[in-house]
C-alpha positions in Angstrom: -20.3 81.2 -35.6 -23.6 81.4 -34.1 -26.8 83.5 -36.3 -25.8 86.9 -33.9 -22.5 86.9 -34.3 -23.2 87.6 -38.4 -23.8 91.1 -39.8 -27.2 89.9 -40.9 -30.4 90.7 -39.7 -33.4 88.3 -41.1 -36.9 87.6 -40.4 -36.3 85.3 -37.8 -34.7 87.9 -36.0 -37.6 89.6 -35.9 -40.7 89.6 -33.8 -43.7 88.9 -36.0 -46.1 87.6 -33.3 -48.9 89.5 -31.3 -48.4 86.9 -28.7 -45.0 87.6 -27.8 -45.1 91.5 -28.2 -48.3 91.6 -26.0 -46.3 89.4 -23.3 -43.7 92.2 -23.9 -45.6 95.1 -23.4 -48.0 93.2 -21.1 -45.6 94.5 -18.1 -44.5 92.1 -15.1 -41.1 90.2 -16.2 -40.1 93.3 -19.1 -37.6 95.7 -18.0 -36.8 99.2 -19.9 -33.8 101.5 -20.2 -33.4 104.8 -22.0 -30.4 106.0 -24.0 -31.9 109.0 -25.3 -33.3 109.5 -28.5 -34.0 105.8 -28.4 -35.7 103.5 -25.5 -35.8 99.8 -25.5 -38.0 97.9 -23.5 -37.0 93.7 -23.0 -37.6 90.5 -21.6 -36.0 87.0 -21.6 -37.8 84.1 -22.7 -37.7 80.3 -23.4 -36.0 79.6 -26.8 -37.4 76.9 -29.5 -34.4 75.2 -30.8 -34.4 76.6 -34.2 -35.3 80.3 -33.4 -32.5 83.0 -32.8 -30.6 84.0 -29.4 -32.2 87.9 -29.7 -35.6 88.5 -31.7 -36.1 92.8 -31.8 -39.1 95.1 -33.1 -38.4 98.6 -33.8 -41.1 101.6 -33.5 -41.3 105.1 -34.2 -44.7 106.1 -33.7 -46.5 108.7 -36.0 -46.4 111.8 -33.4 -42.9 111.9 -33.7 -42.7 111.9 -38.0 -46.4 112.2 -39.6 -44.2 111.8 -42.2 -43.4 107.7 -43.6 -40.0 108.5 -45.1 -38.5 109.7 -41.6 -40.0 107.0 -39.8 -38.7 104.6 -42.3 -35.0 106.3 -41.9 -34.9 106.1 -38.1 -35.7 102.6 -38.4 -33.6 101.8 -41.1 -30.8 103.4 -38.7 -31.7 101.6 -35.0 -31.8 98.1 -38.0 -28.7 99.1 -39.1 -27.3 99.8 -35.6 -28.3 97.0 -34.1 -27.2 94.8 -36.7 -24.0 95.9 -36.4 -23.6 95.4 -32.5 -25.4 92.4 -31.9 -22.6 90.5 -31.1 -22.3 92.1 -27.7 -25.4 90.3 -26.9 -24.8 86.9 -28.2 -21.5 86.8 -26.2 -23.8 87.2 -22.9 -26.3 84.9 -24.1 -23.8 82.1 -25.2 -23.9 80.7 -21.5 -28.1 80.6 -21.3 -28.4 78.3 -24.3 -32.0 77.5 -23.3 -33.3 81.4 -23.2 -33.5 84.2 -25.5 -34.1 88.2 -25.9 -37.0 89.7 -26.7 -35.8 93.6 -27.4 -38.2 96.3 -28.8 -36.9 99.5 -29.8 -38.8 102.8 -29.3 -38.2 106.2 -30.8 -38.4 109.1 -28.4 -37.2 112.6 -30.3 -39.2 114.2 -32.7 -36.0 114.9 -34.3 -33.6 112.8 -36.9 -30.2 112.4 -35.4 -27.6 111.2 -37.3 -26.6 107.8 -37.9 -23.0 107.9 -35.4 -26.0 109.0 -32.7 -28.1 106.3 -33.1 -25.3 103.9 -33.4 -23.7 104.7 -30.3 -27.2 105.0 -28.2 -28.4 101.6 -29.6 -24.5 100.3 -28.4 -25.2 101.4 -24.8 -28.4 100.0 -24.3 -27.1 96.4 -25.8 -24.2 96.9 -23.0 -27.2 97.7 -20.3 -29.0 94.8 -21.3 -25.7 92.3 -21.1 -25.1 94.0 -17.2 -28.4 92.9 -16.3 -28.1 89.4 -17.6 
């Protein structure tokens, strides 16, 4: 059982380094799809051996909650989510061995939503992402 087909989420599955969120955000081979509350903006790259198929980032910027504890709940939920459906992606990326994903996830509403809402949003953009592989 590969590391995405676990209910686990750990460090390595996140992305830690400036370099590889600026070449994210840096535009030109990142595409971006909306499933409203929640946006997610991604880009395959070339995959070290020991690193995981999908490495994600998740942000909900201060104008949407001044407040931490909301911000820290909506990303606890699109974690949560996410680590629960990240086995539709490592089914698609089972036959590019050599390539990962590089997802961030982006809060849009200046609302909470509950948990079934984020789930299901966060499911249609992983099935968005496997269609374009």
């Amino acid at each position: 059982m590969s590391a995405l087909a676990k209910f686990t989420l750990n460090k390595g599955e996140r992305i830690c380094s400036k370099k590889l969120t600026d070449r994210l955000f840096g535009g030109g081979r990142s595409h971006a799809f909306t499933a409203f509350p929640v946006k997610t903006v991604f880009m395959e790259a070339d995959r070290e051996s020991n690193e995981p198929q999908a490495q994600i980032l998740v942000s909900v910027p201060k104008r949407c909650f001044k407040r931490a504890v909301k911000r820290n709940r909506v990303k606890r939920q699109i974690r949560e989510a996410y680590r629960h459906q990240k086995s539709i992606l490592a089914t698609a990326m089972e036959d590019y061995p050599e390539r990962k994903m590089v997802i961030a996830f982006i809060w849009l509403d200046v609302q909470l939503h509950p948990s079934e809402v984020v789930h299901k949003r966060i499911g249609q953009l992983l099935e968005r992402i496997k269609e374009q592989l």
